[in-house]
C-alpha angles and dihedrals in degrees: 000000000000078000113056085091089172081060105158103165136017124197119153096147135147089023141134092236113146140187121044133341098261115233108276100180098103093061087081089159085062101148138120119206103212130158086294101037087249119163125195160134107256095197093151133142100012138119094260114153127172136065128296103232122204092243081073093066102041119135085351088136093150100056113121097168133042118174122172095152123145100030138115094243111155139197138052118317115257107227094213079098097075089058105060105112106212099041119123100179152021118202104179100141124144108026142096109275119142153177128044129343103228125216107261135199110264110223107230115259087010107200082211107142106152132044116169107172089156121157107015136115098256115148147177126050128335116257111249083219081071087074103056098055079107096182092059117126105164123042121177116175091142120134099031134104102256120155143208134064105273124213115228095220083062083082090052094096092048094079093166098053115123116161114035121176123186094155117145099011124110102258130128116210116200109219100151089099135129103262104010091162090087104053111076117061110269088228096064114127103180132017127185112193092159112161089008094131088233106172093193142035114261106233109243104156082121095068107092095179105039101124102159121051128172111192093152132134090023133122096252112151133180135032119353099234121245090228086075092078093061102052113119092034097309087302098095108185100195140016128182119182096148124144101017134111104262125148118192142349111268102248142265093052113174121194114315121261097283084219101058091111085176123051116160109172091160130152099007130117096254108151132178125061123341113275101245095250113251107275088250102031108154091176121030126170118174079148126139090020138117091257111165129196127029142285119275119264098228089049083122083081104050094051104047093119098036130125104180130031131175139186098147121150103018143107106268127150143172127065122316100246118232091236085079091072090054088069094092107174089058104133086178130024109174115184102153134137098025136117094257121153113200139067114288133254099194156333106019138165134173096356097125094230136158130208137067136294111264123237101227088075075085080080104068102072105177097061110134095176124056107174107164088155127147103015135101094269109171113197163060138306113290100238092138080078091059092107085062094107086178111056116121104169129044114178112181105146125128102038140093095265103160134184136042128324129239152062113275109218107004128113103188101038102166106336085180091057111126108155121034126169123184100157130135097036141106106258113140133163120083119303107262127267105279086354088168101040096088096054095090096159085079096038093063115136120237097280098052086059108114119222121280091250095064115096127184106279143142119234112220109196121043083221104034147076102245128134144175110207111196138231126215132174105225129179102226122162089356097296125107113241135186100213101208097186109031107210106222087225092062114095129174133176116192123173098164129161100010131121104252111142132190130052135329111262107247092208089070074085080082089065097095100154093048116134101179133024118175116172096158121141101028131110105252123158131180126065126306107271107255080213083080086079090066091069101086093171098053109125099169134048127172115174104144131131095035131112100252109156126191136035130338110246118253086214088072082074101076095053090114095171088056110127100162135036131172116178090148124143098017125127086251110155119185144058109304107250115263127243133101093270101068094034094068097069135088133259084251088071089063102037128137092013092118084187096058125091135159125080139355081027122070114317102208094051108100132210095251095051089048103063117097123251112262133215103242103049098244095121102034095123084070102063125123118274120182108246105217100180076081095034111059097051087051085054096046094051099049091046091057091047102055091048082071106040108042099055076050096059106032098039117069087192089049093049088046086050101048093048095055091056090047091054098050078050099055086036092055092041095050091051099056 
């Protein structure tokens, strides 16, 4: 590389490159000539680690874009940077570089107009050179660990400046100030001042084109202003008020901007009726509030072009009205935690109802989570809701749910499916013929497998950055968790306490991808599927009080991710397979199986004395004998024992006694 001297254009992004970034300096010719006459380095999205040192920029007078997002690049920034003449901008976001950012010289008339230093691990204060790069539009500085409290009228200089993000830094901004209209730059279209510990909302009534605004994770109290739906022109894009301290909406409030196609009002104090979502709304949270009434009856309406909706952990009544089964594009519909009386059209948790699920949820076809869990639920299995291709979660669990399982004649019911938790309710009946093999979502090879960042969320806007990133509560390892963020590559399946009978299907083997399987409580009979063996990442497995009968499979063995495992209370006979695996867990895996030996269990009981007697005689050579060359000293020492300890515990003289001489005995010890 440090060789191609006549260099004209770099793009090695959205690659798999590794190691350190080579010595350009000698491409001195470094340009491409696009539509724009743009020249850059395109670096983006790699595997690249180590420092850029100063030597790499050296004589590069014609450079225009430097992109190195998305890496893993270490190391403090050289400021050499800031004095190319001819860069426009500096893309440098996601990756490790750390300490300060140092104040740097500022090139006179800098064509600068982007700096995007987003998700690193800078600190300390931001350099005031940082306001005189005068042509600057976009500056990004958010999720870092810079420090200090900024003036806004710091930004006053920078006149061009359109998009600013401070957000998840340490900073503090003072906006409490007598005319704080005039500090920010009237051009400004989006602001994120997220975790800013603002107190008090910024005017910014003035600024006509401002579409996009961030004021989450702050300390703001009182009344949200009226002027806040006007803002861009009265066509606001994006609000985000989430975690404060806000109480109510200022009165009068008309219907909100049609066009607010994000509206997160989450975690704050706001009381009275529920806002009318904006006509067009895409994302709406009124969640974890003090929210009173109802919700209005014609909601339907509001939210017919919505994907994700809200009204969680508040203080609703009244009856769920059926227009909200209208809105057919909801991805999400929470409703849970709330005083609501009626039956429930969605997704529901905690609410205490009775009644069945209707079947126009049918309707809403790109719901991807179903959680129906802790109510009063009456009824039968869902499958109305087969034709639902996108539904990843299904959380049944805690109802009276009755009846068998499965989707009659259907042969791709939820492919996407990857928890479902159908515990604590009333099924019974055999699992269906090949009940798992439609459930491809947990059956992926190794290179369908996402990456271990994604989690399951739901993105809002086709061209943003938006996303909903789900809770569910999941019985894992016998501990209830609240996944807040549901990795897509999770998957559980739990079926527990119910009443299915018969055998296992072996074709749950197909379940690779599989995390958690608890099919504890039921009735099933039959062995244990030697299929069970295929799940290698399985880390949990949870198959007591049944009725399994026969060996354990040796294939279960070879489960090295197994952390828990529960086959308690079965009819297993046998040794218990070999292998470190199985070996690492307690005696209280194996209880109450008569017919099991081997370790962890007792390891003088031996397989033959273990099987049980049978009817006929045949193995009666087998039956149990009591071995006294182990039990008498058991006896004997039990017996002596309990000559010491009972006059103890039963004779005040004897314990006062005892103690005395205890004591002559430490004193003694203690003297010598």
């Amino acid at each position: 590389m440090a060789d191609l001297t006549q260099l004209v254009y770099l793009d090695f992004s959205n690659n798999k490159f590794s190691g350190s970034i080579p010595p350009l300096s000698l491409s001195k010719s470094l340009t491409h000539i696009d539509l724009y006459h743009n020249y850059g380095i395109y670096l983006s999205h790699n595997n690249l680690t180590g420092p850029i040192s100063s030597f790499h920029w050296d004589g590069l007078v014609n450079l225009v874009v430097l992109d190195l997002s998305n890496n893993a690049l270490n190391g403090s920034l050289p400021t050499q940077l800031f004095s190319l003449p001819s860069l426009q901008k500096i893309k440098l976001s996601n990756n490790q570089f750390s300490g300060p950012l140092s104040e740097f010289p500022v090139v006179p008339f800098s064509a600068l107009n982007t700096l995007d230093l987003s998700s690193n691990n800078l600190e300390g204060p931001i350099p005031e050179s940082a306001f005189h790069l005068q042509s600057l539009n976009i500056l990004d500085l958010s999720s870092n660990k810079f420090n200090g409290t900024v003036e806004p009228s710091s930004f006053q200089k920078l006149g061009n400046l359109t998009t600013l993000s401070l957000s998840y830094n340490n900073l503090s901004i003072n906006a409490g100030l007598a005319t704080p209209a005039l500090l920010l730059p009237l051009n400004l279209t989006a602001l994120k001042m997220a975790s800013c510990k603002l107190r008090t909302f910024p005017d910014l009534s003035t600024h006509s084109g401002l579409a996009y605004l961030d004021l989450s994770d702050n300390q703001i109290s009182g009344s949200i202003p009226s002027w806040i739906w006007k803002i861009g022109n009265g066509f606001p894009a994006h609000l985000n008020l989430s975690h404060n301290l806000l109480e109510d909406l200022q009165q009068p409030l008309s219907n909100l901007p049609p066009l607010l196609s994000t509206l997160d009002l989450r975690f704050n104090q706001l009381c009275g009726p529920i806002p009318t979502p904006p006509l067009y709304s895409i994302y709406v949270d009124y969640s974890n509030n003090r929210f009173t009434s109802s919700i209005p009856h014609d909601i339907g309406l509001y939210i017919s072009f919505t994907i994700f909706f809200s009204l969680s952990n508040n203080n609703i009544t009244g009856i769920i009205p059926k227009s909200i089964c209208n809105a057919t594009d909801l991805q999400v519909l929470d409703l849970s935690d709330n005083a609501f009386s009626s039956t429930i059209p969605s997704y529901l948790n905690e609410n205490l109802l009775d009644g069945k699920i209707p079947k126009s949820l049918a309707n809403c076809e790109a719901l991807e989570v179903l959680n129906l869990g802790n109510n009063g639920m009456n009824d039968k299995f869902p499958f109305w809701l087969k034709n639902i291709g996108s539904l990843r979660v299904l959380v049944l669990r805690g109802n009276k749910f009755h009846g068998h399982i499965g989707c009659p004649d259907s042969n791709s019911t939820w492919p996407m499916l990857q928890i479902v938790d159908l515990a604590l309710n009333n099924f019974n009946g055999a699992l269906p013929e090949k009940c798992f093999s439609n459930w491809r979502a947990m059956m992926a090879g190794e290179d369908d497998v996402q990456p271990k960042s994604n989690y399951l969320r739901f993105k809002i806007l086709q061209f943003g950055q938006l996303y909903y990133q789900d809770a569910v509560t999941v019985t894992s390892k016998g501990i209830e968790m609240e996944f807040v963020k549901v990795l897509t590559i999770f998957t559980s399946i739990d079926f527990s306490f119910n009443n299915f009978q018969g055998e296992i299907p072996e074709d749950i083997g197909d379940l690779k991808l599989l995390y958690v399987l608890n099919l504890s409580g039921n009735g099933f009979t039959g062995r244990i599927p030697s299929s069970i063996g295929q799940l290698r990442q399985l880390e949990s497995l949870d198959l007591s009080q049944n009725k399994l009968s026969g060996e354990i499979p040796a294939q279960l063995a070879s489960l090295n991710f197994l952390s828990v495992l529960n086959l308690s209370f079965n009819q297993l006979v046998g040794r218990i397979p070999t292998g470190y695996q199985l070996q690492t867990f307690s005696e209280n895996s194996y209880l109450g199986n008569r017919g099991l030996c081997g370790f962890p269990l007792n390891a003088s009981f031996k397989a033959e004395d273990a099987t049980p007697s049978t009817s006929d005689g045949r193995h009666s050579s087998s039956r149990k004998e009591i071995k006294w060359e182990y039990i008498a000293p058991e006896i004997g020492f039990v017996t002596g024992w309990g000559i010491v300890i009972w006059p103890l515990v039963l004779s005040r003289r004897w314990r006062r006694c005892y103690y005395k001489h205890i004591d002559r005995i430490l004193s003694w010890i203690l003297n010598h």
